[in-house]
Biopython code that builds the backbone (N, CA, C, O; Angstrom):
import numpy as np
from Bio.PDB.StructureBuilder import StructureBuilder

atoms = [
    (1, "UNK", "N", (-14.828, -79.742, 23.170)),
    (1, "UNK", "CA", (-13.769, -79.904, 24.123)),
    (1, "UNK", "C", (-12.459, -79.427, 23.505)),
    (1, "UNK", "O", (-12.114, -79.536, 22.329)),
    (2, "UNK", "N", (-11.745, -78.838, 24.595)),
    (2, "UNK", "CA", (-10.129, -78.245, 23.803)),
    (2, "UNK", "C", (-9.389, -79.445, 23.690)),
    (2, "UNK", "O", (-9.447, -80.475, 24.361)),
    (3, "UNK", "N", (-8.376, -78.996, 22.303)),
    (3, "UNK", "CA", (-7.489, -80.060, 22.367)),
    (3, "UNK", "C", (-6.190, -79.496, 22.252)),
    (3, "UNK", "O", (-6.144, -78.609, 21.399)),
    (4, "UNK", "N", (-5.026, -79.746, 22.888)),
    (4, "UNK", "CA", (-3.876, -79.513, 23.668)),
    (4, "UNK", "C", (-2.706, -80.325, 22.230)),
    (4, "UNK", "O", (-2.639, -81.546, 22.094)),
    (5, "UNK", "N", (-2.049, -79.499, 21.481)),
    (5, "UNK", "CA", (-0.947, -79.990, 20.245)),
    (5, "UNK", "C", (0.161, -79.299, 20.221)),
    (5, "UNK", "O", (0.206, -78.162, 20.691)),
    (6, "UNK", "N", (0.879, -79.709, 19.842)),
    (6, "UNK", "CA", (2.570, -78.917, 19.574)),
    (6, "UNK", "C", (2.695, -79.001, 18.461)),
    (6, "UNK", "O", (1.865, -79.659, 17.833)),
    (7, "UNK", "N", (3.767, -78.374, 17.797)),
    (7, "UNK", "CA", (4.255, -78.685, 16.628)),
    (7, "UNK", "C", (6.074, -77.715, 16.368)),
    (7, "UNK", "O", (5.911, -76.839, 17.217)),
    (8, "UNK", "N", (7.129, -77.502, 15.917)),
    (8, "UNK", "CA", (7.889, -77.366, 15.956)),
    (8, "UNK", "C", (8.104, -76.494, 14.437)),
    (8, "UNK", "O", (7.207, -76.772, 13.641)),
    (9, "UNK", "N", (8.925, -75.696, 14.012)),
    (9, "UNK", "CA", (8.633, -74.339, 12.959)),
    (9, "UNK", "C", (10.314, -74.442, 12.654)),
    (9, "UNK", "O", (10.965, -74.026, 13.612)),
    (10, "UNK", "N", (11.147, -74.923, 11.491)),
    (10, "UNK", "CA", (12.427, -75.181, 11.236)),
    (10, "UNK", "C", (12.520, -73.574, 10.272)),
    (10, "UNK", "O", (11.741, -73.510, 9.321)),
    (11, "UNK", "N", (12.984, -72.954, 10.399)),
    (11, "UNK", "CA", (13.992, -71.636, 9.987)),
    (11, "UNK", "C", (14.900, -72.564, 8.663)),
    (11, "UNK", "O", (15.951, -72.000, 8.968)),
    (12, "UNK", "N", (15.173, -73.149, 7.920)),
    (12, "UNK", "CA", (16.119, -73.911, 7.001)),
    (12, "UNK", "C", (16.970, -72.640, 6.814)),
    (12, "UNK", "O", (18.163, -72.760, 7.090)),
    (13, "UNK", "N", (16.483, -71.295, 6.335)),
    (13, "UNK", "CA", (17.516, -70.552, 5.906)),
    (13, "UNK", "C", (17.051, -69.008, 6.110)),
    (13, "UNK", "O", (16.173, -68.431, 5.467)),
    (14, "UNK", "N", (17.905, -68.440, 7.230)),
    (14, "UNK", "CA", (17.974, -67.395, 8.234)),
    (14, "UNK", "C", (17.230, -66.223, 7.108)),
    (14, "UNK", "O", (17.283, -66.679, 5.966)),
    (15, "UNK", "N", (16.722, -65.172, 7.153)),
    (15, "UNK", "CA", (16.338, -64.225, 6.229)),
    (15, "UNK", "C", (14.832, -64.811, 5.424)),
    (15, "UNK", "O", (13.894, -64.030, 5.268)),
    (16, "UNK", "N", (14.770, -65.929, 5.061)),
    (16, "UNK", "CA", (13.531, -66.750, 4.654)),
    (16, "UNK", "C", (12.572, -67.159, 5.546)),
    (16, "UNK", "O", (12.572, -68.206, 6.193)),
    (17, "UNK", "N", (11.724, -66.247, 5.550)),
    (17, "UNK", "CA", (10.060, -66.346, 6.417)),
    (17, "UNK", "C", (9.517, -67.858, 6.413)),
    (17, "UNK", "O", (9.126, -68.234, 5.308)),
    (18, "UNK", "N", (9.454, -68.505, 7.143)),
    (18, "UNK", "CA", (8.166, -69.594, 6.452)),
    (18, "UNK", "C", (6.646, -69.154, 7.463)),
    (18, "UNK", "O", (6.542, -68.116, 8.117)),
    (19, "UNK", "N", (5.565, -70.266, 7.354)),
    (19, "UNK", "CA", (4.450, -70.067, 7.582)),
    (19, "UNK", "C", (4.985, -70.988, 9.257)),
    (19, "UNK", "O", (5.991, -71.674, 9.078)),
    (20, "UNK", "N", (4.405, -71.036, 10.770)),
    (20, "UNK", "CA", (3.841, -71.645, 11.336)),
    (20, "UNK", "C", (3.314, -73.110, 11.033)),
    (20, "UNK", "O", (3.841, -74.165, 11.387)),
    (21, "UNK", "N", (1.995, -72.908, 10.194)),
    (21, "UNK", "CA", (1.270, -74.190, 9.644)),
    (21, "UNK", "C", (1.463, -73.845, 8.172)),
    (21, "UNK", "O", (1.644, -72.659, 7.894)),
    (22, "UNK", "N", (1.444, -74.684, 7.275)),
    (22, "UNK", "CA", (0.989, -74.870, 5.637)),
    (22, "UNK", "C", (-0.169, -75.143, 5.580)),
    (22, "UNK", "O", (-0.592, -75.542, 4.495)),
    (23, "UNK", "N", (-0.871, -75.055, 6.446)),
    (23, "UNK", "CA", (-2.682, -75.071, 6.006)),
    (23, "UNK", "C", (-3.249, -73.914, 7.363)),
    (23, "UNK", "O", (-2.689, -73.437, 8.350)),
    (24, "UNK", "N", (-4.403, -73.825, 6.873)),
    (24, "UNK", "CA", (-5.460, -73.314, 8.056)),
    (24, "UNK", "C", (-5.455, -74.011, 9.157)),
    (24, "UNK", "O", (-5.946, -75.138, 9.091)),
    (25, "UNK", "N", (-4.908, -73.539, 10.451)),
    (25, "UNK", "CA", (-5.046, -73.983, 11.607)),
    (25, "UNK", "C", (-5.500, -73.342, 13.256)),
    (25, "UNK", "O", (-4.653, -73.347, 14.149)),
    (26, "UNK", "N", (-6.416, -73.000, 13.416)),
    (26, "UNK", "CA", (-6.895, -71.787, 13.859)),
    (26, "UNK", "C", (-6.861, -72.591, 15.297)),
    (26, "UNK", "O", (-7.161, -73.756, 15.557)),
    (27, "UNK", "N", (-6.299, -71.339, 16.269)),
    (27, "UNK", "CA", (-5.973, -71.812, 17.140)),
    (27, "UNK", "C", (-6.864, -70.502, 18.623)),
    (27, "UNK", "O", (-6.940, -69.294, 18.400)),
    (28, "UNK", "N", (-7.478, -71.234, 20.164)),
    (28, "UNK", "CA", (-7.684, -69.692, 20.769)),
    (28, "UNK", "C", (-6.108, -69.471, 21.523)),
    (28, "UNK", "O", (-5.984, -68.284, 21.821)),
    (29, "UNK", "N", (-5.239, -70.056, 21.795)),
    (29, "UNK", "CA", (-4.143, -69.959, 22.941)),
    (29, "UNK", "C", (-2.888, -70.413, 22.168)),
    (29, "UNK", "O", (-3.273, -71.313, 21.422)),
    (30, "UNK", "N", (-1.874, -70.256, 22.038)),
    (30, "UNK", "CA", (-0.763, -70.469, 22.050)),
    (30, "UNK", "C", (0.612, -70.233, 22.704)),
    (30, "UNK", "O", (1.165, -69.203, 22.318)),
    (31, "UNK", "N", (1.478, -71.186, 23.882)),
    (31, "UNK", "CA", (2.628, -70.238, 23.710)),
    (31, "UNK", "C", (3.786, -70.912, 22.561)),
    (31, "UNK", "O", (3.595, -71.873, 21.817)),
    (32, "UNK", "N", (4.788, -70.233, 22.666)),
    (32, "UNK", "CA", (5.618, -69.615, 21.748)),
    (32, "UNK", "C", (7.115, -69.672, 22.671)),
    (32, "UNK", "O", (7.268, -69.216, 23.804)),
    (33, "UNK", "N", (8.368, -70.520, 21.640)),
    (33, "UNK", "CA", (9.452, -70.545, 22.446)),
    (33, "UNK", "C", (10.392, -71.124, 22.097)),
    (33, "UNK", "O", (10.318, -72.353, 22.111)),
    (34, "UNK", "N", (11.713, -70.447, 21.622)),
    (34, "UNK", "CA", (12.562, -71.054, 20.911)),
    (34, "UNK", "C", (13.363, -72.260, 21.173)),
    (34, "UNK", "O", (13.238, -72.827, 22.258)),
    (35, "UNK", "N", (14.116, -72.672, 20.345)),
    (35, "UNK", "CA", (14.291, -74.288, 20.643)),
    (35, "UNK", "C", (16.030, -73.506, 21.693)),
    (35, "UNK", "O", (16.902, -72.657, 21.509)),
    (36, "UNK", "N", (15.549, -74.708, 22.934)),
    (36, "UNK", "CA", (16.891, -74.715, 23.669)),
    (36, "UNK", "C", (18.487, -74.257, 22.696)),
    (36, "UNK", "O", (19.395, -73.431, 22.782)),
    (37, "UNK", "N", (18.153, -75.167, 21.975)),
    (37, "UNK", "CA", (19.277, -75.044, 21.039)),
    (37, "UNK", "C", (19.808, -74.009, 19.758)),
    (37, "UNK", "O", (20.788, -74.159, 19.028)),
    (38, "UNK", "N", (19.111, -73.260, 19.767)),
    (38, "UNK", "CA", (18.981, -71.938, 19.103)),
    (38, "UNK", "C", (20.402, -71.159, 19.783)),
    (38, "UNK", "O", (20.806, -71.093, 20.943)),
    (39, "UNK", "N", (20.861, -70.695, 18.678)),
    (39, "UNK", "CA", (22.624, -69.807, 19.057)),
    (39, "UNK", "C", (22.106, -68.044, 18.442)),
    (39, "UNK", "O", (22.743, -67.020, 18.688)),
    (40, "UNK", "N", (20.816, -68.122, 17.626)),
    (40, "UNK", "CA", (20.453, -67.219, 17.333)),
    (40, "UNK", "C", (18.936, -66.359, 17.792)),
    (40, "UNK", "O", (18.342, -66.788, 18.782)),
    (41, "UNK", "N", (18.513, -65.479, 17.242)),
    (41, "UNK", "CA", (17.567, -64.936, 17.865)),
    (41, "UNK", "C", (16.276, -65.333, 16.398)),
    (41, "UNK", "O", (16.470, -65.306, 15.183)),
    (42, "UNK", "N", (14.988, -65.677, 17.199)),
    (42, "UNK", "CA", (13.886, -65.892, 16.283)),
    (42, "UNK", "C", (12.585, -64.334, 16.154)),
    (42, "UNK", "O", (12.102, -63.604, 17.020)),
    (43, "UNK", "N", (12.475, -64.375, 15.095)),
    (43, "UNK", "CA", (10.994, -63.577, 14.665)),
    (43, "UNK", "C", (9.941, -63.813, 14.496)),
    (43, "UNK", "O", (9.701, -64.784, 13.777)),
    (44, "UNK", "N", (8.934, -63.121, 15.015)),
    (44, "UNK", "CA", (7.496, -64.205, 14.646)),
    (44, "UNK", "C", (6.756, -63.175, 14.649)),
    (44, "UNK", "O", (6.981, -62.293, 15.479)),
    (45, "UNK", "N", (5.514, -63.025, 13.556)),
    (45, "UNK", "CA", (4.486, -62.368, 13.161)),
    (45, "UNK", "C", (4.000, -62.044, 11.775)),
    (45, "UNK", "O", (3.899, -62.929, 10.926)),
    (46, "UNK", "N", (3.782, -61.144, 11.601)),
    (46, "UNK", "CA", (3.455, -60.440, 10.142)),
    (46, "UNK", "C", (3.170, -59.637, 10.057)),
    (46, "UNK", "O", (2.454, -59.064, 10.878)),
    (47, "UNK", "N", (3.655, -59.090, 8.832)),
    (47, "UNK", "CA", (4.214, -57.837, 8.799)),
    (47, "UNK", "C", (3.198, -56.706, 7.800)),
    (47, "UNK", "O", (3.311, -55.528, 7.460)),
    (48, "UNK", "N", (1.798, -58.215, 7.484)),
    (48, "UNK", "CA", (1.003, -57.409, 6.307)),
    (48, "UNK", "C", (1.084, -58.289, 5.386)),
    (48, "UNK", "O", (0.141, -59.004, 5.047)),
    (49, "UNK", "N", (2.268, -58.318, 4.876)),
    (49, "UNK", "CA", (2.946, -58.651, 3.677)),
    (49, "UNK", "C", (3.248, -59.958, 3.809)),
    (49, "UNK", "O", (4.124, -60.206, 2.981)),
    (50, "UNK", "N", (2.936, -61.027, 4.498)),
    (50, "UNK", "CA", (3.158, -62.024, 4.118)),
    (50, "UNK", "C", (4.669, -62.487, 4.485)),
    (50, "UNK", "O", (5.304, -63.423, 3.998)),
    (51, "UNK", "N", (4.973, -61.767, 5.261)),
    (51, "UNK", "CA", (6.619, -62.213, 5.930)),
    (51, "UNK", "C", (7.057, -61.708, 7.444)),
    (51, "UNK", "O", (6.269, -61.046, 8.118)),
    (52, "UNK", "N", (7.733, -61.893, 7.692)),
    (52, "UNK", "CA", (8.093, -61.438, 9.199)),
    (52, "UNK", "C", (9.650, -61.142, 9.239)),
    (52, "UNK", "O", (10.463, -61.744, 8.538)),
    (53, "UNK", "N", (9.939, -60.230, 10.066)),
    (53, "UNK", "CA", (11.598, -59.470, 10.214)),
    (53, "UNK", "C", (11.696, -58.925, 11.674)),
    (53, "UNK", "O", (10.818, -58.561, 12.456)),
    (54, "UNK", "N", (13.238, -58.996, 11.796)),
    (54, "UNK", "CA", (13.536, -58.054, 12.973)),
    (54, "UNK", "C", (12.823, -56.844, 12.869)),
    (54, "UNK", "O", (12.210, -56.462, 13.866)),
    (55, "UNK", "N", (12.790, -56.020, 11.596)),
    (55, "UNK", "CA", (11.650, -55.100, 12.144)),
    (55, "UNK", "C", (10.619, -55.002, 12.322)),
    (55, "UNK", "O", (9.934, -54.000, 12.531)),
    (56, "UNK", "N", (10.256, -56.534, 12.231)),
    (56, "UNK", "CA", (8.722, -56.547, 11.702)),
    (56, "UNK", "C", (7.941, -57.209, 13.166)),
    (56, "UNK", "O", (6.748, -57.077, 13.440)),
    (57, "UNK", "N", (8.636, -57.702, 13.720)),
    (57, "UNK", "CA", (8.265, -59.499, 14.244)),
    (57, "UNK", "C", (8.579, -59.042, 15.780)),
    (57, "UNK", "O", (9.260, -58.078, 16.132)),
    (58, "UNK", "N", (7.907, -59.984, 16.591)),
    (58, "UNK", "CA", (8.294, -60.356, 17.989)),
    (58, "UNK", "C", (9.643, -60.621, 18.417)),
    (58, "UNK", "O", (9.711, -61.848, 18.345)),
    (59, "UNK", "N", (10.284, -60.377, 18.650)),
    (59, "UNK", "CA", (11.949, -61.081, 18.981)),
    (59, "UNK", "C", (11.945, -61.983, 19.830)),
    (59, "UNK", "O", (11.344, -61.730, 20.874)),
    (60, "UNK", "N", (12.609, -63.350, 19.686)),
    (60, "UNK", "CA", (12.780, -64.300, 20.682)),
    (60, "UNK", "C", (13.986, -64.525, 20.778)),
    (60, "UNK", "O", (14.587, -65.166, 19.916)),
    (61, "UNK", "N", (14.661, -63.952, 22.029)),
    (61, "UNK", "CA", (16.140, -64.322, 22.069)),
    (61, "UNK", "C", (16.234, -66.076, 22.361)),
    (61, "UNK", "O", (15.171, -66.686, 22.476)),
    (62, "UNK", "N", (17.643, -66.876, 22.478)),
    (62, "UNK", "CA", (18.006, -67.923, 22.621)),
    (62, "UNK", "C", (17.343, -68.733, 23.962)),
    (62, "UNK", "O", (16.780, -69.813, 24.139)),
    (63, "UNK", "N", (17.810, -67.377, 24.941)),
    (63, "UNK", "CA", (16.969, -67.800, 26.598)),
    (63, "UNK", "C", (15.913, -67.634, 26.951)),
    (63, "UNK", "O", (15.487, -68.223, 27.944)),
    (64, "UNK", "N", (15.178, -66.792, 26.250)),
    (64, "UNK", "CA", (14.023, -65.855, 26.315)),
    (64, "UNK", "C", (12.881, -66.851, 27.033)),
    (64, "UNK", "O", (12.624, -67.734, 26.214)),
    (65, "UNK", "N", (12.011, -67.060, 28.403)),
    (65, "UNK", "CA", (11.215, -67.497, 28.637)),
    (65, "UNK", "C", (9.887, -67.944, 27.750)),
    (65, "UNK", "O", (9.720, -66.964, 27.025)),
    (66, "UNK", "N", (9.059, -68.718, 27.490)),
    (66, "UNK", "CA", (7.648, -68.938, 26.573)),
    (66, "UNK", "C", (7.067, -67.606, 26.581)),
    (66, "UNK", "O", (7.510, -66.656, 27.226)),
    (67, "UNK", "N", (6.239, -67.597, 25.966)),
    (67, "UNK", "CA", (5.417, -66.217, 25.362)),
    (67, "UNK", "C", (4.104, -67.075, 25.142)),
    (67, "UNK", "O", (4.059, -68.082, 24.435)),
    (68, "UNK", "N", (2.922, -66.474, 25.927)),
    (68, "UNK", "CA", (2.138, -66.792, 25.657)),
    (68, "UNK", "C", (0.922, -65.910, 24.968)),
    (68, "UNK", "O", (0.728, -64.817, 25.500)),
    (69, "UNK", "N", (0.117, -66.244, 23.895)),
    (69, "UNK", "CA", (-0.812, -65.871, 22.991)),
    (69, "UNK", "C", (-1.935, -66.068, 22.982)),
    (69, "UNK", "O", (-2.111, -67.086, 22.312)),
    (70, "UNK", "N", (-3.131, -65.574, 23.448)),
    (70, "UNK", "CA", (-4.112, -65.972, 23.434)),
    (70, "UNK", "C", (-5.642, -65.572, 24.171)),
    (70, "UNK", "O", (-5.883, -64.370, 24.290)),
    (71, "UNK", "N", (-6.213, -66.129, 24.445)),
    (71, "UNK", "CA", (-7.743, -65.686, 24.808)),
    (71, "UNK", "C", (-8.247, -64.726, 23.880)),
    (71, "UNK", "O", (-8.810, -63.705, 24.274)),
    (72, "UNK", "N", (-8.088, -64.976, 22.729)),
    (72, "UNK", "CA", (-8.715, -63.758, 21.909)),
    (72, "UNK", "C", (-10.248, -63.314, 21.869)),
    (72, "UNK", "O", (-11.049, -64.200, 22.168)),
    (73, "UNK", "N", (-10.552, -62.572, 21.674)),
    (73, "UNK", "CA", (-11.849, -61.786, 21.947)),
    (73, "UNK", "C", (-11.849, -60.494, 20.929)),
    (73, "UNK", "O", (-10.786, -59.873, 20.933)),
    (74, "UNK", "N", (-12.882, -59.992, 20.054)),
    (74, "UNK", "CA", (-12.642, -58.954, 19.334)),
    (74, "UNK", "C", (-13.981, -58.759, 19.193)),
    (74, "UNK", "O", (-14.634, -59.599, 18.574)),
    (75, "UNK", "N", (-14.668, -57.500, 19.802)),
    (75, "UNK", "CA", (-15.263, -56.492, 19.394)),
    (75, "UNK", "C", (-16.974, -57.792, 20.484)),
    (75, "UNK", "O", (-18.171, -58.003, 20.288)),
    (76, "UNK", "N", (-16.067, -58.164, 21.360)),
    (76, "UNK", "CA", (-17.361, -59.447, 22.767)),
    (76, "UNK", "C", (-17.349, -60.696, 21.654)),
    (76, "UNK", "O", (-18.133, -61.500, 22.156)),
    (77, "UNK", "N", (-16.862, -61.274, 20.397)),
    (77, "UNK", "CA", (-16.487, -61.862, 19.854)),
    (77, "UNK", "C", (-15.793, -63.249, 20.246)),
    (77, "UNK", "O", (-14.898, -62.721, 20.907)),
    (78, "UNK", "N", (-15.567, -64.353, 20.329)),
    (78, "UNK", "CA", (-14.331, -64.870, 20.498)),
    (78, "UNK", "C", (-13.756, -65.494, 19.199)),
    (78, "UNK", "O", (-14.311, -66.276, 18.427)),
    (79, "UNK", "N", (-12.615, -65.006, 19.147)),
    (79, "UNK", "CA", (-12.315, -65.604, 17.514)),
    (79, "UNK", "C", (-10.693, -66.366, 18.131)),
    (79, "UNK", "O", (-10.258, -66.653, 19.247)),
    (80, "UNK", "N", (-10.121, -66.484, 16.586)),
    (80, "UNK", "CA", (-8.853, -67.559, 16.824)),
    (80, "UNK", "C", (-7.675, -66.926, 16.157)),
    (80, "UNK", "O", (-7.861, -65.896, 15.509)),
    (81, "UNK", "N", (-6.390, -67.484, 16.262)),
    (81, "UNK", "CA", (-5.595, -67.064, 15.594)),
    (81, "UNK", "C", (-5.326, -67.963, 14.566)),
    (81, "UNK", "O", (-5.707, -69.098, 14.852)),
    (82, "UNK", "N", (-4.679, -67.838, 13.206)),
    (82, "UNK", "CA", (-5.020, -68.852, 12.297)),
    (82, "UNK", "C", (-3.636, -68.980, 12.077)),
    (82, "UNK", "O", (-3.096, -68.057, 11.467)),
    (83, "UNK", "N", (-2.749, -70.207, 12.554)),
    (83, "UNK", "CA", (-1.247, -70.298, 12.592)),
    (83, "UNK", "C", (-0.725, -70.422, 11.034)),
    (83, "UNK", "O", (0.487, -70.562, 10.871)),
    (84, "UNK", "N", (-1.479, -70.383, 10.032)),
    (84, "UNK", "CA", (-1.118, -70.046, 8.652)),
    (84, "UNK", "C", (-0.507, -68.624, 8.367)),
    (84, "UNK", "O", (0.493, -68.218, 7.775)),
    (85, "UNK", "N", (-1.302, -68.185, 8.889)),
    (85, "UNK", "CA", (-1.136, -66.514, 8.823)),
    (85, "UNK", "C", (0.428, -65.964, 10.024)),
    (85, "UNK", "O", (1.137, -64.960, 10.091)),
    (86, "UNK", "N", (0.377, -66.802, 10.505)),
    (86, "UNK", "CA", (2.361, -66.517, 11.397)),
    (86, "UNK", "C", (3.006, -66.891, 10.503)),
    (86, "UNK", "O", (2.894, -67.701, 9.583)),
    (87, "UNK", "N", (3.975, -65.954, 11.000)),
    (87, "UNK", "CA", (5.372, -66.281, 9.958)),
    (87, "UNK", "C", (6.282, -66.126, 11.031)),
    (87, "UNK", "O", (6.284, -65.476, 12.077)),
    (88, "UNK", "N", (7.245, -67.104, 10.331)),
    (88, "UNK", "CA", (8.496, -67.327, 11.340)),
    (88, "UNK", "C", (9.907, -67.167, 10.771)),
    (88, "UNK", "O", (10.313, -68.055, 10.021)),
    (89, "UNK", "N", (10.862, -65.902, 11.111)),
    (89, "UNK", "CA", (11.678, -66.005, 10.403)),
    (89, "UNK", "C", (12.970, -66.074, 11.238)),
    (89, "UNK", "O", (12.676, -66.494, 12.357)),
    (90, "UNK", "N", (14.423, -65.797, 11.114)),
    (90, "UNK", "CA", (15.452, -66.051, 12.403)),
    (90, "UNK", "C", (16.650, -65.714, 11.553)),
    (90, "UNK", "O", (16.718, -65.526, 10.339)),
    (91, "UNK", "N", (17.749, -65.676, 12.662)),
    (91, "UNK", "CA", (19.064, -64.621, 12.355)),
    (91, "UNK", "C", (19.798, -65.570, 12.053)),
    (91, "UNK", "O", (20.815, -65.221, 11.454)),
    (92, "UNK", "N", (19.652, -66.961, 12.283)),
    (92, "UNK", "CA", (21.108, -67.997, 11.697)),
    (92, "UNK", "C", (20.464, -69.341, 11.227)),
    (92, "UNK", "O", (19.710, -70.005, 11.939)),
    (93, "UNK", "N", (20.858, -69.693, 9.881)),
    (93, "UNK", "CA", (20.184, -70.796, 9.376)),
    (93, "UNK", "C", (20.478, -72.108, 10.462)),
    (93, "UNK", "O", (21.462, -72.448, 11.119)),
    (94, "UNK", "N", (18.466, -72.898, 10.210)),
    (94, "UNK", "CA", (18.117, -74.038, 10.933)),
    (94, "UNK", "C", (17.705, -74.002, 12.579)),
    (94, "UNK", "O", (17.631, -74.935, 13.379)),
    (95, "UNK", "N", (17.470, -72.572, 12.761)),
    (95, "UNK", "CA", (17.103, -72.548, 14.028)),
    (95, "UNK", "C", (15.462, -73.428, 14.356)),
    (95, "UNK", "O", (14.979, -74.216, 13.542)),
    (96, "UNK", "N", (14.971, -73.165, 15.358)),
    (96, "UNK", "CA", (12.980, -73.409, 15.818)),
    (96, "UNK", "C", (12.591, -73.182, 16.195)),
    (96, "UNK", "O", (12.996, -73.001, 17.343)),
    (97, "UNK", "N", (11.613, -72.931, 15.966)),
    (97, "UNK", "CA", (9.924, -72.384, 16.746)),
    (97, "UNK", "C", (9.356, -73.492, 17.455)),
    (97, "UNK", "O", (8.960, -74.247, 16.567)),
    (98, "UNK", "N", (8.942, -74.312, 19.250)),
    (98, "UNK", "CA", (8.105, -74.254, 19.539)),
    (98, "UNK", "C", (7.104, -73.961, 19.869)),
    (98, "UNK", "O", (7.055, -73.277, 20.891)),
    (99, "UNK", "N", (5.806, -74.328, 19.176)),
    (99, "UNK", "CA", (4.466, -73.623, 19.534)),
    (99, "UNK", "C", (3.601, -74.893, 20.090)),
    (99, "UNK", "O", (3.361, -76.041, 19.716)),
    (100, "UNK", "N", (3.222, -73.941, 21.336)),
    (100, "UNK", "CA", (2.286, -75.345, 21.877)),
    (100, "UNK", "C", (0.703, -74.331, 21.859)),
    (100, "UNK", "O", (0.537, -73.132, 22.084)),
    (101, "UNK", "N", (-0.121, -75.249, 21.551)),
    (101, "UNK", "CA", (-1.659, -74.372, 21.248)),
    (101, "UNK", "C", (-2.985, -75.223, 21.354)),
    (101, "UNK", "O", (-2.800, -76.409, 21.081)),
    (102, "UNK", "N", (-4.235, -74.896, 21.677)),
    (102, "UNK", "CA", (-4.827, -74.938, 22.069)),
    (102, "UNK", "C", (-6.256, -74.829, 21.089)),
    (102, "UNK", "O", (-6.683, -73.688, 20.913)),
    (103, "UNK", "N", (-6.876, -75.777, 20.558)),
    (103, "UNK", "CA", (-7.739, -75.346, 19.911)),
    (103, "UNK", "C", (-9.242, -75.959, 20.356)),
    (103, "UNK", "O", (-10.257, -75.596, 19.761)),
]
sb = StructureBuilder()
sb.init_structure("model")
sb.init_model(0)
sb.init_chain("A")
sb.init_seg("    ")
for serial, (resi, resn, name, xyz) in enumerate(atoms, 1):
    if name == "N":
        sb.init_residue(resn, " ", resi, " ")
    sb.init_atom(name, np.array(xyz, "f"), 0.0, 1.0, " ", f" {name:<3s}", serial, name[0])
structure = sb.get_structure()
């Protein structure tokens, strides 16, 4: 049976990537959506390398509607996304990432 979780992604200091999760958390659905209170714009992805950037990353402006992620499928497959492997980075220290997901 699916189970339905949130969790919230703190930016402490603008230019510094962090992870989504600090462990393996494999997820099939997620959306994605910056905190009301955000004055800046957020990044999210990876870049390869273990970090995420404006050039690298999804852009989430301040107003920007949810973004949703998911139903993955690869090659008639169904696999997951593993929220370890996101990175979240942003343009002004202490901004957030809500992610609501689905595992």
């Amino acid at each position: 049976m699916a189970t339905l979780r949130s969790l919230v992604v703190t930016v402490t200091t603008a230019g510094t990537a962090v992870r989504a999760s600090s462990t393996d958390l494999h997820v099939k659905k997620l959306i994605v959506r910056g905190a009301a209170a955000n004055t800046g714009n957020i990044f999210i992805g990876n870049n390869g390398s273990g970090t995420v950037a404006l050039a690298s990353g999804l852009v989430l402006e301040p107003a920007d509607p949810p973004i949703v992620i998911g139903d993955v499928e690869i090659k008639g497959i169904d696999d997951s996304i593993n929220l370890k492997d996101l990175w979240v980075d942003s343009s002004v220290n202490g901004e957030k990432l809500t992610i609501l997901y689905l595992t």
